[in-house]
C-alpha positions as CSV (number, residue, x, y, z in Angstrom):
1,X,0.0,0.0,0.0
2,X,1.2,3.5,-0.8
3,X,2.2,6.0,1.9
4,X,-0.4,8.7,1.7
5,X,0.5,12.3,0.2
6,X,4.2,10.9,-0.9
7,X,5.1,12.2,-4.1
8,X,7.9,11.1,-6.2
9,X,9.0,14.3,-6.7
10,X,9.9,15.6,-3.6
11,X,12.8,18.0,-3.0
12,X,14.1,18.4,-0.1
13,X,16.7,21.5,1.2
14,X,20.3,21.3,1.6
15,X,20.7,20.5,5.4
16,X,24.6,20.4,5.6
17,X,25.0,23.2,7.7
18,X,22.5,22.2,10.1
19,X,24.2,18.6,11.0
20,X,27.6,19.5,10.9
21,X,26.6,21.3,13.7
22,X,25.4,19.0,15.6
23,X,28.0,16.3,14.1
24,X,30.3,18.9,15.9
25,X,28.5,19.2,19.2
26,X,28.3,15.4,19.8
27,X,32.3,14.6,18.7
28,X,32.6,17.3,21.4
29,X,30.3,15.9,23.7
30,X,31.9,12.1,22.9
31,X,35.4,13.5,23.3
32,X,35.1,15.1,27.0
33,X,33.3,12.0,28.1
34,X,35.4,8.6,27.3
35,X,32.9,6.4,28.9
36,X,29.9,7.6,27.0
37,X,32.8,7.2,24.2
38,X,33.4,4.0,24.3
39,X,29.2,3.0,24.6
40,X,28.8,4.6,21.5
41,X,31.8,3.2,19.5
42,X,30.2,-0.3,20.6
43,X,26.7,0.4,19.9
44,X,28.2,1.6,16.2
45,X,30.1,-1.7,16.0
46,X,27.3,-3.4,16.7
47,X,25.2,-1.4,14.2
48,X,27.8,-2.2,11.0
49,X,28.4,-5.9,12.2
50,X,24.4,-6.3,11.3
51,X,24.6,-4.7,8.7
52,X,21.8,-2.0,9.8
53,X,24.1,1.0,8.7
54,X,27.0,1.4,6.2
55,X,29.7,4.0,5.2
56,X,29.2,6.5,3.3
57,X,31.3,6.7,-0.1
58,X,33.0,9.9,0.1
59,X,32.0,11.2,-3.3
60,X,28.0,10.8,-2.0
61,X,28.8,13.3,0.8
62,X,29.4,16.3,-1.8
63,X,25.7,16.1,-3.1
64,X,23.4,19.1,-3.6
65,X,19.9,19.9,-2.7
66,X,17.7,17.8,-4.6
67,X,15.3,15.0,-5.4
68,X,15.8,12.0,-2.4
């Protein structure tokens, strides 16, 4: 069943500034606190050892605003 209201030709804004910040605040927030550190390096491991996330191909990171 479709989602209701979803177009296909959605555009969505450029967001880069936005979560670069708050990349920023939690590697400072990670990098005061080792033990909340090391909880979140295991939870990531965790994450890529099921296969629930990947990385990111560099090249995909330098993508403009635009259809998603």
């Amino acid at each position: 069943m479709p989602v209701p209201f979803k177009t296909d030709d959605m555009i969505l804004p450029n967001n880069r500034k936005q979560c670069l910040k708050r990349l920023l605040g939690i590697k400072q927030k990670l990098l005061k606190n080792g033990k909340i550190l090391k909880r979140y390096a295991e939870f990531m491991q965790k994450i890529f050892a099921k296969n629930h996330a990947s990385h990111v191909p560099s090249e995909e990171l330098k993508t403009n605003a635009g259809k998603v």
